[in-house]
C-alpha positions in Angstrom: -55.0 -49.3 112.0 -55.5 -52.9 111.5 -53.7 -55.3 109.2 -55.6 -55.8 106.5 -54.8 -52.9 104.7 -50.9 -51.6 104.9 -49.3 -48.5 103.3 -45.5 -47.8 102.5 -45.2 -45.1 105.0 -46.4 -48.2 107.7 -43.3 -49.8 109.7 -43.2 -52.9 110.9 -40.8 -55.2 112.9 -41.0 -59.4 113.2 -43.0 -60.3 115.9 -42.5 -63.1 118.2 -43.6 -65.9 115.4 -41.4 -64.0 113.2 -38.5 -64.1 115.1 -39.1 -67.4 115.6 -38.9 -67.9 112.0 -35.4 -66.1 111.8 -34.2 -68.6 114.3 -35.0 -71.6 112.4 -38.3 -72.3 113.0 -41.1 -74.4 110.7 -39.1 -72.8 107.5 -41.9 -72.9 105.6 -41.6 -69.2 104.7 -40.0 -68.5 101.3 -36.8 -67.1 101.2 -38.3 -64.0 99.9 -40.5 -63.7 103.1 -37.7 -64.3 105.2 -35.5 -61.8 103.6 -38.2 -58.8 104.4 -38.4 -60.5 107.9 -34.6 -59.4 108.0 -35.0 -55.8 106.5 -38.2 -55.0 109.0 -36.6 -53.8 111.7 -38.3 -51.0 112.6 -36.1 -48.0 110.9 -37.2 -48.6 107.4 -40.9 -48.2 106.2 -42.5 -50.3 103.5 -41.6 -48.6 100.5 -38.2 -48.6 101.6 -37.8 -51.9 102.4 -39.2 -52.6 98.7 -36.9 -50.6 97.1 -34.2 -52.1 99.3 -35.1 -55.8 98.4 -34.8 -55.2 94.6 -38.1 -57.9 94.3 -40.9 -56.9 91.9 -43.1 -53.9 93.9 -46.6 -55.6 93.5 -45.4 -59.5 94.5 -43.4 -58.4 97.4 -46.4 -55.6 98.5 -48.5 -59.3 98.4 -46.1 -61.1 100.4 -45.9 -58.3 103.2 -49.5 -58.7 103.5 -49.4 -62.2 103.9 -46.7 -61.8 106.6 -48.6 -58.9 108.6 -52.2 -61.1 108.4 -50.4 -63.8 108.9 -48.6 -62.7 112.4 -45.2 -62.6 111.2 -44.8 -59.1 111.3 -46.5 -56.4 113.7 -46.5 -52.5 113.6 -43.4 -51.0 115.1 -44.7 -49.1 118.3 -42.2 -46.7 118.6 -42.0 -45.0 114.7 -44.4 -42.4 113.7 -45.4 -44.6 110.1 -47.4 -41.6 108.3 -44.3 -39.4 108.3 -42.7 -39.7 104.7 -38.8 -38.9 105.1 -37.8 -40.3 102.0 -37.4 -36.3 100.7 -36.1 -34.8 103.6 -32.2 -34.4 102.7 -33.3 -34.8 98.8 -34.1 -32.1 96.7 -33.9 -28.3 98.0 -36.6 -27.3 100.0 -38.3 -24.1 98.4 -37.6 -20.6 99.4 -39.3 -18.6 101.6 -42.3 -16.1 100.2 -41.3 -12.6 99.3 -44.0 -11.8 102.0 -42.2 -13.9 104.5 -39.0 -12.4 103.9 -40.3 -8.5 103.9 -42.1 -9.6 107.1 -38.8 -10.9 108.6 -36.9 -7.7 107.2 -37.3 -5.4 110.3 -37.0 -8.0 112.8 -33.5 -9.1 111.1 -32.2 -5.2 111.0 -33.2 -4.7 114.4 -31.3 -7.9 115.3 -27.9 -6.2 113.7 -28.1 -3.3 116.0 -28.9 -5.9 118.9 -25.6 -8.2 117.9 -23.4 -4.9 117.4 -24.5 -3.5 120.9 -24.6 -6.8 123.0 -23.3 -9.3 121.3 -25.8 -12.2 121.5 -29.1 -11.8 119.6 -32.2 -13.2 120.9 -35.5 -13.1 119.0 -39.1 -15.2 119.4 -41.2 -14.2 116.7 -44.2 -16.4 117.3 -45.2 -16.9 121.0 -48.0 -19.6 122.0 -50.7 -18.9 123.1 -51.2 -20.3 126.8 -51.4 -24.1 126.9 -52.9 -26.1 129.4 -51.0 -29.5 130.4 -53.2 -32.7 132.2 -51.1 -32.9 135.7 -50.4 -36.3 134.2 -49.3 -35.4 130.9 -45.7 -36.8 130.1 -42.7 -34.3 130.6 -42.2 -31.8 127.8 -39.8 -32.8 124.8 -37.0 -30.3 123.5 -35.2 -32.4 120.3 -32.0 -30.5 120.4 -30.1 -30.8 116.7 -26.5 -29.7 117.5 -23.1 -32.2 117.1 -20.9 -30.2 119.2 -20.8 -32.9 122.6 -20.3 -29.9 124.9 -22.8 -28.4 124.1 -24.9 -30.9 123.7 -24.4 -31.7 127.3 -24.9 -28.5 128.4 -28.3 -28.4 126.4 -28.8 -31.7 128.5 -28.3 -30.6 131.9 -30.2 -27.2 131.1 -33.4 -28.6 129.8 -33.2 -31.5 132.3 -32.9 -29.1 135.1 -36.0 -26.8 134.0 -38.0 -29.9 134.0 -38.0 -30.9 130.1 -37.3 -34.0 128.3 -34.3 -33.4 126.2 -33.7 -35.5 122.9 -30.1 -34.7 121.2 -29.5 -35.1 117.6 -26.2 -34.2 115.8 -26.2 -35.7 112.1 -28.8 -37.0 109.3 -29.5 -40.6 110.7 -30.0 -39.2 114.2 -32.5 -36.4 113.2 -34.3 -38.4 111.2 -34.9 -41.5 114.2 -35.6 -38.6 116.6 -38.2 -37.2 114.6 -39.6 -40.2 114.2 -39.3 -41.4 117.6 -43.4 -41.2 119.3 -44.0 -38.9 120.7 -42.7 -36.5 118.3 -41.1 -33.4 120.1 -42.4 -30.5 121.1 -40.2 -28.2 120.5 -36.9 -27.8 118.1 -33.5 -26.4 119.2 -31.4 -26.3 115.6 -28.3 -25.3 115.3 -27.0 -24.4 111.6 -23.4 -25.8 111.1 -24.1 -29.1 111.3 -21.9 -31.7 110.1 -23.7 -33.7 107.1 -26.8 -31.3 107.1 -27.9 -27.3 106.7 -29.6 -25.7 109.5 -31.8 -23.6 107.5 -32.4 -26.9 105.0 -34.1 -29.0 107.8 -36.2 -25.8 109.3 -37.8 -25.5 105.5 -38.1 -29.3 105.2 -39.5 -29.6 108.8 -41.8 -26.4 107.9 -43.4 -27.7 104.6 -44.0 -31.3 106.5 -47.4 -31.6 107.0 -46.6 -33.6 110.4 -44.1 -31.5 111.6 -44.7 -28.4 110.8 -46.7 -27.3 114.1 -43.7 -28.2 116.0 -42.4 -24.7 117.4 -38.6 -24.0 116.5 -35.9 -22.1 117.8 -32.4 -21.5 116.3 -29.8 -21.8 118.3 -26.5 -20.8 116.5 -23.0 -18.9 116.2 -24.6 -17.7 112.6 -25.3 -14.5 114.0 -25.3 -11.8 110.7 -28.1 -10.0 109.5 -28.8 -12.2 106.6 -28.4 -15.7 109.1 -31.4 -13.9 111.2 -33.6 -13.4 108.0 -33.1 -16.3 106.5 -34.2 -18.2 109.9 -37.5 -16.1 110.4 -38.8 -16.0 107.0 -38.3 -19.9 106.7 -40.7 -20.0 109.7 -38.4 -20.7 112.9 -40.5 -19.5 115.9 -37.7 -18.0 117.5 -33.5 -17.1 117.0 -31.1 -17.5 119.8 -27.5 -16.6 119.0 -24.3 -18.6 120.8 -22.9 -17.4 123.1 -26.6 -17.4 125.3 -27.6 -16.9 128.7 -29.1 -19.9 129.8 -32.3 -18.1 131.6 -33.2 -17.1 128.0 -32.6 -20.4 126.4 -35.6 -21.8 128.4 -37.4 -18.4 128.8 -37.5 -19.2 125.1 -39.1 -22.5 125.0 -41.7 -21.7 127.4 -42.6 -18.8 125.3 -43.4 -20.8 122.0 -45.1 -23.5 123.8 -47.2 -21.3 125.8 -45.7 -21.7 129.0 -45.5 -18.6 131.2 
């Protein structure tokens, strides 16, 4: 996308002229301009560095141009900018369908009797079908969303060790940089308990995100009732994997919704 047309979702960061300007350079930028100069660093988009600044929307949308076409700024090469995040802890994300939840009914009693028998539940509902990688293609991502730091290491080690590129997440501000972060994953571990968010929140809001929503994603929780397992699979997790889990399945798992046999 080139510069002469930019959007709110864009994000930007100063390029080497503009951080020459924040060091003191030709200071023939307004204050203004060197304010946003400040605020573009690369974890904000446009229309939230707008709101941010408190200036009137249409004059400091004119001076952002003037900055971009004028080399001060350039796009931020490691954001996604068409992903709009500014909802995603907002408002509630809407239920499921009363035909994904009666679809996700037998599955969940089954997974009772499964937990009351074994004690561990593991369920993928929606397998891929086969996938062919280039040789050269970069190693798969696995964003893991969980804030307990054992486990989180252990999710480490695990998908290190079967040859995946693990990403760890355990609070809002992380989740949302690591679903920004380009490439975006290819797969989502998400636990439920989480400390400042609700498991089955961000699998709805992740679900009804046009951009994320093809990303394959598997539970992984202590929530292990009947109603935790229905609630997952009708809000359209690809799979439900119950703590305590034997680490074969865990990556049996991913393989299976990615296609990977």
């Amino acid at each position: 996308m080139g510069l002469d047309r930019i959007d709110t979702q864009d994000f930007f960061i100063p390029s080497s002229k503009g951080e020459d300007e924040l060091k003191g350079g030709s200071t023939r930028l307004s204050s203004v301009a060197l304010e946003l100069l400040v605020l573009f660093d690369g974890k904000l988009n446009l229309g939230e560095v707008i709101t941010r600044s408190g200036h009137d929307y249409n004059q400091t949308h004119a001076t952002v141009q003037s900055l971009a076409s004028e080399g001060f700024l350039e796009m931020s090469p490691g954001l996604i900018g068409d992903i709009d995040f500014s909802y995603f802890f907002g408002s509630a994300p809407a239920a499921p369908t009363a035909e994904a939840v009666a679809g996700a009914g037998a599955e969940a009693d089954s997974g009772a009797q499964r937990l009351s028998l074994d004690g561990y539940y593991v369920s993928i509902a929606r397998r891929a079908v086969d996938k062919k990688r280039a040789a050269n293609a970069p190693a798969i991502s696995v964003l893991a969303i969980e804030d307990e730091l054992e486990m989180q290491r252990m999710l480490r080690f695990l998908l290190t060790e079967a040859g995946f590129a693990p990403r760890l997440a355990g609070n809002r501000n992380e989740i949302v940089a690591a679903l920004r972060t380009v490439p975006s994953p290819d797969v989502i571990l998400l636990d439920i308990m989480l400390p400042d968010a609700d498991g089955f929140d961000i699998l709805a809001k992740v679900k009804q995100h046009p951009s994320l929503k093809t990303i394959p994603v598997i539970m992984l929780t202590a929530k292990a009732t009947r109603e935790d397992v229905l609630r997952g699979l009708a809000g359209g997790a690809d799979g439900y994997i119950t703590k305590p889990f034997d680490h074969d399945i865990l990556i049996a798992g991913v393989k299976a919704v990615l296609g990977l046999h």
